[in-house]
PLY file of the C-alpha trace (Angstrom):
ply
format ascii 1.0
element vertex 366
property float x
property float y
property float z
element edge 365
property int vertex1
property int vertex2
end_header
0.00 0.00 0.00
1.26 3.73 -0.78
0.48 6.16 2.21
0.66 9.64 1.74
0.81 11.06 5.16
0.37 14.74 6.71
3.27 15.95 7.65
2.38 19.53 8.54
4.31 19.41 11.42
6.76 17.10 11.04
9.62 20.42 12.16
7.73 22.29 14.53
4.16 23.18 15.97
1.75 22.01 18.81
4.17 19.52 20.55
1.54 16.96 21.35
0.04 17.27 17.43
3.81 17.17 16.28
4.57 14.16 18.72
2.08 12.09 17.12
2.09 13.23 13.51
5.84 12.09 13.98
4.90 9.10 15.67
2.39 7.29 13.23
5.02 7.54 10.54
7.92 6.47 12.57
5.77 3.28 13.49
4.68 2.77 10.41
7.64 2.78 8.17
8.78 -0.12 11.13
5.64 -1.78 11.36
4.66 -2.30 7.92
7.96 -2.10 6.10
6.39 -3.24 2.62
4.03 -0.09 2.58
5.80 3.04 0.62
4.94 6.45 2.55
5.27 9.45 1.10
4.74 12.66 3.38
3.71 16.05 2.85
5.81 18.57 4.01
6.07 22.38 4.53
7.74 23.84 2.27
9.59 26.91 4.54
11.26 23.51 6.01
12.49 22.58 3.26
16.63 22.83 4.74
15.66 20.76 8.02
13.30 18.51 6.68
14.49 15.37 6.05
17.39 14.34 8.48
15.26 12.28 10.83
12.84 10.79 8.75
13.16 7.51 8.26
15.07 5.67 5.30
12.66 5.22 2.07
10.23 7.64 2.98
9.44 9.81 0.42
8.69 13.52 0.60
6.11 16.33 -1.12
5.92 20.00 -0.82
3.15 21.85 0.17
3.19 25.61 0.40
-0.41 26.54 1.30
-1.33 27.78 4.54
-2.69 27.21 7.49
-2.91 23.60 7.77
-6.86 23.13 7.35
-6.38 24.69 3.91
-3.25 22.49 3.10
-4.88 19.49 3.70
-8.14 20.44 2.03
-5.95 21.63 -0.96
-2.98 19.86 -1.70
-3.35 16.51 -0.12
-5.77 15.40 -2.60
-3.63 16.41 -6.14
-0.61 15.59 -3.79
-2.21 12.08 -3.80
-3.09 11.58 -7.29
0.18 13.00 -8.15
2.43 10.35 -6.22
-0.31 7.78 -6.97
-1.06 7.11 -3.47
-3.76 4.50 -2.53
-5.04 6.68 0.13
-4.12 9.72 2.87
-3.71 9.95 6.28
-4.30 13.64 7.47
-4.80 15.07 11.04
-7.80 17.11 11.95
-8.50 18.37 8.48
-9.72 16.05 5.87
-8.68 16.42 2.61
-11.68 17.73 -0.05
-11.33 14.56 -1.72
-9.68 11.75 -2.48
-9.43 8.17 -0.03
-8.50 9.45 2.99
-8.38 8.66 6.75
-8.84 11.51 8.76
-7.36 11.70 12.44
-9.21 14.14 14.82
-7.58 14.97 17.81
-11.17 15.95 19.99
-13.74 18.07 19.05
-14.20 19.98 22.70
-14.50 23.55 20.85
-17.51 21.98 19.70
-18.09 21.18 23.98
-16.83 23.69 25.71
-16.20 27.09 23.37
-15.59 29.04 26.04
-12.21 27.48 27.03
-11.15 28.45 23.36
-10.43 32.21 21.69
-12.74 33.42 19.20
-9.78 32.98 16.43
-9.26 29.38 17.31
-12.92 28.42 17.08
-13.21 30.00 14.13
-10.44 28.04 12.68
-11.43 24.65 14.20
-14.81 24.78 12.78
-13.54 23.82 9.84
-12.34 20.43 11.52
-16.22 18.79 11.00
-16.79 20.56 8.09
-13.95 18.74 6.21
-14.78 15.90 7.70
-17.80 15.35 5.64
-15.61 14.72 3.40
-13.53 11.68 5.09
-13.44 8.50 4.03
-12.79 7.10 7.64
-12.20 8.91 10.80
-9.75 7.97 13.54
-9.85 9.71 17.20
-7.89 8.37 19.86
-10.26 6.95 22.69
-13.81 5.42 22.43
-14.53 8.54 24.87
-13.71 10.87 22.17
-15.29 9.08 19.32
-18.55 8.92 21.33
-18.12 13.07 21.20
-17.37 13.26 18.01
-20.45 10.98 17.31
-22.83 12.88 19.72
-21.67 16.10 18.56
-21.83 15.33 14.96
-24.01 12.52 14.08
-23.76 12.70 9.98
-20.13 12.12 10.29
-18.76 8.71 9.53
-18.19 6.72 13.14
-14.36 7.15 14.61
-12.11 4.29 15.29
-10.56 4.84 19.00
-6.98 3.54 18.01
-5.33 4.88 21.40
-1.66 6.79 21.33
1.26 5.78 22.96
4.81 7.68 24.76
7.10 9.67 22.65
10.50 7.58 21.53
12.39 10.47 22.44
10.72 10.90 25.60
12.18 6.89 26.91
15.20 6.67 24.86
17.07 9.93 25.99
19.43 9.92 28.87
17.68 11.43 31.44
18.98 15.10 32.85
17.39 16.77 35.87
15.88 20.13 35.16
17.59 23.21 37.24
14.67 24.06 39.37
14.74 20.95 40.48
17.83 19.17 40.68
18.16 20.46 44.73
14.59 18.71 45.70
14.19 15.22 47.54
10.20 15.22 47.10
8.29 16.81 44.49
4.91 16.96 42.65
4.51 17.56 39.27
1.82 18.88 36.89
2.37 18.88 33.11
0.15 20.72 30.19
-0.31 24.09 28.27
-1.29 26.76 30.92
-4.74 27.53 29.45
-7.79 27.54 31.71
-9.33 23.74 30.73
-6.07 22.36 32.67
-7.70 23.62 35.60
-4.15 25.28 36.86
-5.14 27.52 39.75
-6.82 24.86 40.97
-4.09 22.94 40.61
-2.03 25.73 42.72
-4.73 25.81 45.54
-5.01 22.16 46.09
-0.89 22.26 46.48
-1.12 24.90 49.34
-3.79 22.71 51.20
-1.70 19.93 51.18
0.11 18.46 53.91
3.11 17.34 52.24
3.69 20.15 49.59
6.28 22.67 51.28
8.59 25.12 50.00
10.62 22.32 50.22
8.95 19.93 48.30
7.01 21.65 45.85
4.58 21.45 42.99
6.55 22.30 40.18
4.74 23.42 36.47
5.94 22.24 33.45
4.29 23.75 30.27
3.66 27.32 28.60
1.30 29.32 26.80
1.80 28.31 23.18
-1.02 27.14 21.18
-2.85 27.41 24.72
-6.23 28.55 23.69
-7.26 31.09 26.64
-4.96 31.43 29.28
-5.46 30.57 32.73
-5.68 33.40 35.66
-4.71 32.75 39.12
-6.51 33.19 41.81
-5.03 35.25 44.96
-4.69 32.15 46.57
-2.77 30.46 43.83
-0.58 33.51 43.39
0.61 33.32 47.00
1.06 30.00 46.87
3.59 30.39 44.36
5.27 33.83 46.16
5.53 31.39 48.95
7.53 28.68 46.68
5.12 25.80 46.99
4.82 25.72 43.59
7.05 26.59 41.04
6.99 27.59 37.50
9.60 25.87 35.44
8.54 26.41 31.99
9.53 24.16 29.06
10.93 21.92 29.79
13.44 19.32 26.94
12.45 15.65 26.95
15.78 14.06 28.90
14.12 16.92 31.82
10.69 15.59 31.40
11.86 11.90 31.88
13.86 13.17 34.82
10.78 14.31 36.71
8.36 11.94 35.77
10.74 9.07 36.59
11.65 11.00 40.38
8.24 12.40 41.04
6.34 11.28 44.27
3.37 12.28 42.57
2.33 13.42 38.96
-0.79 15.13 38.63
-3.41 16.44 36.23
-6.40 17.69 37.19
-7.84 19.03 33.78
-11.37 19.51 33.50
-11.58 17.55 30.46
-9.15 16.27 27.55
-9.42 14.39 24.20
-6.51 11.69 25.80
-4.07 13.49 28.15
-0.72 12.58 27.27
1.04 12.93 30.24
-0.58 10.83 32.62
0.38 8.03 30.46
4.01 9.19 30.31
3.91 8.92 34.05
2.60 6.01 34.34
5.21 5.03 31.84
7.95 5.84 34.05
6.09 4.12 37.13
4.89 7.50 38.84
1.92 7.64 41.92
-0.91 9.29 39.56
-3.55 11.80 40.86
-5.94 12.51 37.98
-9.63 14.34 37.35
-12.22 11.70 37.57
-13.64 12.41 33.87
-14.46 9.85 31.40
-11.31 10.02 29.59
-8.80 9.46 32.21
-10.92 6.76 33.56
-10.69 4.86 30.20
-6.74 5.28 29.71
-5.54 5.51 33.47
-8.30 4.52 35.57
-6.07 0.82 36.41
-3.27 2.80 37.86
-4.18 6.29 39.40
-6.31 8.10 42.24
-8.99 9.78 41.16
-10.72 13.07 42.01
-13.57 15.64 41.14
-11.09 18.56 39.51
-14.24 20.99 40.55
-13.63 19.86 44.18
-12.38 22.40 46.90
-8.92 22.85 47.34
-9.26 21.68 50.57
-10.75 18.31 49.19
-8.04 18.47 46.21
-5.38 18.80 49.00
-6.21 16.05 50.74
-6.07 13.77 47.33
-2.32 14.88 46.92
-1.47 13.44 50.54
-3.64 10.31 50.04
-2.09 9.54 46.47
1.65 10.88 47.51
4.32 8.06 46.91
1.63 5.54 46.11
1.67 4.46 42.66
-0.39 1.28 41.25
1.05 -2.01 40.96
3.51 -3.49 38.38
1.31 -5.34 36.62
-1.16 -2.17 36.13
1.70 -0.48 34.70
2.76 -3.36 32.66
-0.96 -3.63 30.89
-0.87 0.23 30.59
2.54 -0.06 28.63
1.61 -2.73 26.35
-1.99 -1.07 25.82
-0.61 2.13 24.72
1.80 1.29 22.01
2.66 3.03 18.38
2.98 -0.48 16.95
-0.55 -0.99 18.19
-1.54 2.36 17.49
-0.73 2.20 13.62
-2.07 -1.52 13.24
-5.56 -0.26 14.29
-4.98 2.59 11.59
-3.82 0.45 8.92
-6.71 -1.92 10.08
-9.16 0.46 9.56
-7.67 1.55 5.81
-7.70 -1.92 4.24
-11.05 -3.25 4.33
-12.19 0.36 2.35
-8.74 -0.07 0.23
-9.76 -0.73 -3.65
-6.57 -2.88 -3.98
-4.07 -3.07 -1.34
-0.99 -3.36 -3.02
1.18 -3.20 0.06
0.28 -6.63 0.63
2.07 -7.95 -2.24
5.20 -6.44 -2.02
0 1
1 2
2 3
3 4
4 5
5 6
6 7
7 8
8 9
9 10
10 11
11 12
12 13
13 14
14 15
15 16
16 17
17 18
18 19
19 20
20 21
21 22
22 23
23 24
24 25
25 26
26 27
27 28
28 29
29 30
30 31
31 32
32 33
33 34
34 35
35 36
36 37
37 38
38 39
39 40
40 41
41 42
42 43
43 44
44 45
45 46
46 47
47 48
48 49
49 50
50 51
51 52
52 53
53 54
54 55
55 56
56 57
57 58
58 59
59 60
60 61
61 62
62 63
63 64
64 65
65 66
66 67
67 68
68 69
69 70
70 71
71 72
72 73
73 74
74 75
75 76
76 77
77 78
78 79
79 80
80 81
81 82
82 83
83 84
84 85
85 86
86 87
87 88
88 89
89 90
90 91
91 92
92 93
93 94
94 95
95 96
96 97
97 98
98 99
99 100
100 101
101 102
102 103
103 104
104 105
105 106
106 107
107 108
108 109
109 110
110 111
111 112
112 113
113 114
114 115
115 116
116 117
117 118
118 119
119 120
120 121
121 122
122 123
123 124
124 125
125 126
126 127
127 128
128 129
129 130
130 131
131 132
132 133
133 134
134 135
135 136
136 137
137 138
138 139
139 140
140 141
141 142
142 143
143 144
144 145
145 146
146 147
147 148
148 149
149 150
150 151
151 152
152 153
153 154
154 155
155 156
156 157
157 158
158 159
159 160
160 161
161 162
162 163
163 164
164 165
165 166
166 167
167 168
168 169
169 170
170 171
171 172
172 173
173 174
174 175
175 176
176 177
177 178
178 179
179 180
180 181
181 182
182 183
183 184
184 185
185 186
186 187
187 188
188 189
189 190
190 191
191 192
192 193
193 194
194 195
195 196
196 197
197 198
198 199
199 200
200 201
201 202
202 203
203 204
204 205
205 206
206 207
207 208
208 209
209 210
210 211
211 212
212 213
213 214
214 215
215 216
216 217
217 218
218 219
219 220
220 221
221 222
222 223
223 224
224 225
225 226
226 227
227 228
228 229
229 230
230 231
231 232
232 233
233 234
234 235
235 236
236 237
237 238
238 239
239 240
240 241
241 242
242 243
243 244
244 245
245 246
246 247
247 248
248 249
249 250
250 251
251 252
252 253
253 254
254 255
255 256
256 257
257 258
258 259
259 260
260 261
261 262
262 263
263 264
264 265
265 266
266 267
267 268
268 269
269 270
270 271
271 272
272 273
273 274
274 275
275 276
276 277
277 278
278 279
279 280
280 281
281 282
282 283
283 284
284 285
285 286
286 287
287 288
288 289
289 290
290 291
291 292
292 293
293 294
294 295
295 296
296 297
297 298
298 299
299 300
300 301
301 302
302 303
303 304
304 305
305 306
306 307
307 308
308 309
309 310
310 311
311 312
312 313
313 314
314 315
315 316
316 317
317 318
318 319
319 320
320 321
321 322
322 323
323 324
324 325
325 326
326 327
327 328
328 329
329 330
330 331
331 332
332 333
333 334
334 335
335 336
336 337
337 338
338 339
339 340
340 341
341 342
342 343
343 344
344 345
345 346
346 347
347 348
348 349
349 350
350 351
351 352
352 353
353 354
354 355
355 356
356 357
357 358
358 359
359 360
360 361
361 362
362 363
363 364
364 365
């Protein structure tokens, strides 16, 4: 089969987007070896573009933007072009052609008020495309019931689950600088926009027993791509003047390891996500989970973490952070977790879902 695959931001953009556009090629080109990919990429990138991908993958220009137009664009004379059998895009379909379509979530749709009026504007495009996919692909049967309730004319989603960045487990771990003097720690990861439910976050921290100056709850993220940005509360604010939680920004990968794999608790108490990334990277690296009792984090890391109401009082909050502190799930929770969540898995179910619709697969002869 020949793949022609988004690659919009295979150099830079949304780091979680980016992690998994990069992913589902990476896996692919190892999983299915006999498949040709070709990927579409930007054309400004055109002098960093090609040292890590991997050997035998082809590559296309594209010059249009932003990336809903792209896709709706070029993809589809991209495709007919390199003779591709079909296209796998991310959150904008293509305006024709075989493609499958992967939507990331659809909570603009939900909740528009976490979201600027420029964004929504812009991701209203995402269903509109979508009438025009072939097959969609979402990454929890959470999501794909939204997607579903939200817009019933569009083709059902196959939940095909994500997995941990490569670069995130096979980098030699470094500790970050605000934290390399700490025994204890807590740790909260995620764009600082006002669906992670930060100040909260903050508040819960100071009404815990066991965060201190000294062992703090340090904040990894920033305000990129962050849709509205969260305020803190007075509360929250002194909290942090008093050094019981600490801003440490972005953070590099080897860092991010570092704390996940030191932590003596991650949490993430976002009111609601489309999968959450980083509770699985904790739980990747073995770390005591605290986590919003939502839907989606009880699909994907219900077996391994402590749950709570994000919209509880901080006082309530506070006392989940010294009930869950140092006390992760058990091995083999972890272990299921780790071979649940897997890119080899993850591109199966999208190559799965591709050749029943194929006309010819042609991969499978090669």
């Amino acid at each position: 089969m020949r793949v022609l695959f988004d690659g919009y931001w295979w150099v830079h953009g949304p780091g979680a987007n980016r992690t998994v556009q990069r992913e589902f090629i990476l896996a692919w080109s190892e999983v299915f070896p006999a498949d040709e990919l070709v990927v579409a990429l930007r054309r400004k990138h055109a002098d960093d573009r090609v040292d890590d991908l991997p050997e035998g993958v082809e590559t296309v220009e594209t010059r249009l933007w932003p990336q809903a137009v792209s896709n709706a664009v070029e993809l589809p004379r991209l495709a007919r072009r390199v003779g591709a059998d079909a296209v796998l895009a991310h959150n904008y379909a293509p305006a024709g052609g075989r493609n499958l379509t992967f939507i990331h979530d659809v909570m603009f749709q939900e909740h528009p008020e976490w979201f600027s009026r420029a964004e929504r504007a812009y991701f209203s495009l995402m269903p509109v495309l979508a009438r025009r996919a072939s097959l969609l692909a979402t990454s929890t049967s959470t999501e794909a019931a939204r997607i579903r309730r939200l817009n019933p004319r569009l083709p059902q989603a196959t939940a095909v689950g994500l997995a941990v960045g490569n670069d995130l487990e096979s980098l030699e771990q470094q500790a970050p600088a605000g934290a390399a003097d700490l025994a204890a720690f807590a740790v909260t990861v995620g764009r600082l926009n006002i669906r992670k439910n930060l100040a909260a976050s903050i508040e819960a921290a100071a009404s815990a027993e066991v965060i201190t100056p000294e062992q703090p709850l340090l904040i990894v993220g920033g305000s990129l791509h962050s849709g509205v940005e969260t305020a803190l509360t007075p509360a929250a604010s002194a909290a942090v003047e008093r050094g019981e939680a600490r801003f440490l920004g972005h953070v590099t990968d080897a860092e991010l390891a570092w704390l996940y794999a030191h932590a003596a608790l991650v949490t993430n108490l976002s009111l609601d996500e489309g999968f959450g990334l980083p509770p699985i990277e904790a739980a990747r690296f073995g770390a005591p989970l605290l986590v919003s009792d939502i839907p989606v984090f009880r699909e994907t890391v219900g077996s391994v973490a402590h749950l709570v109401d994000p919209l509880a009082t901080p006082q309530a909050l506070g006392s989940a952070i010294d009930a869950a502190w140092g006390r992760p799930g058990t091995t083999e929770a972890y272990e299921t977790l780790r071979e649940r969540y897997d890119w080899a898995e993850v591109v199966a179910g999208l190559r799965a879902a591709l050749v029943p619709a194929s006309h010819t697969d042609r991969g499978a002869a090669r």
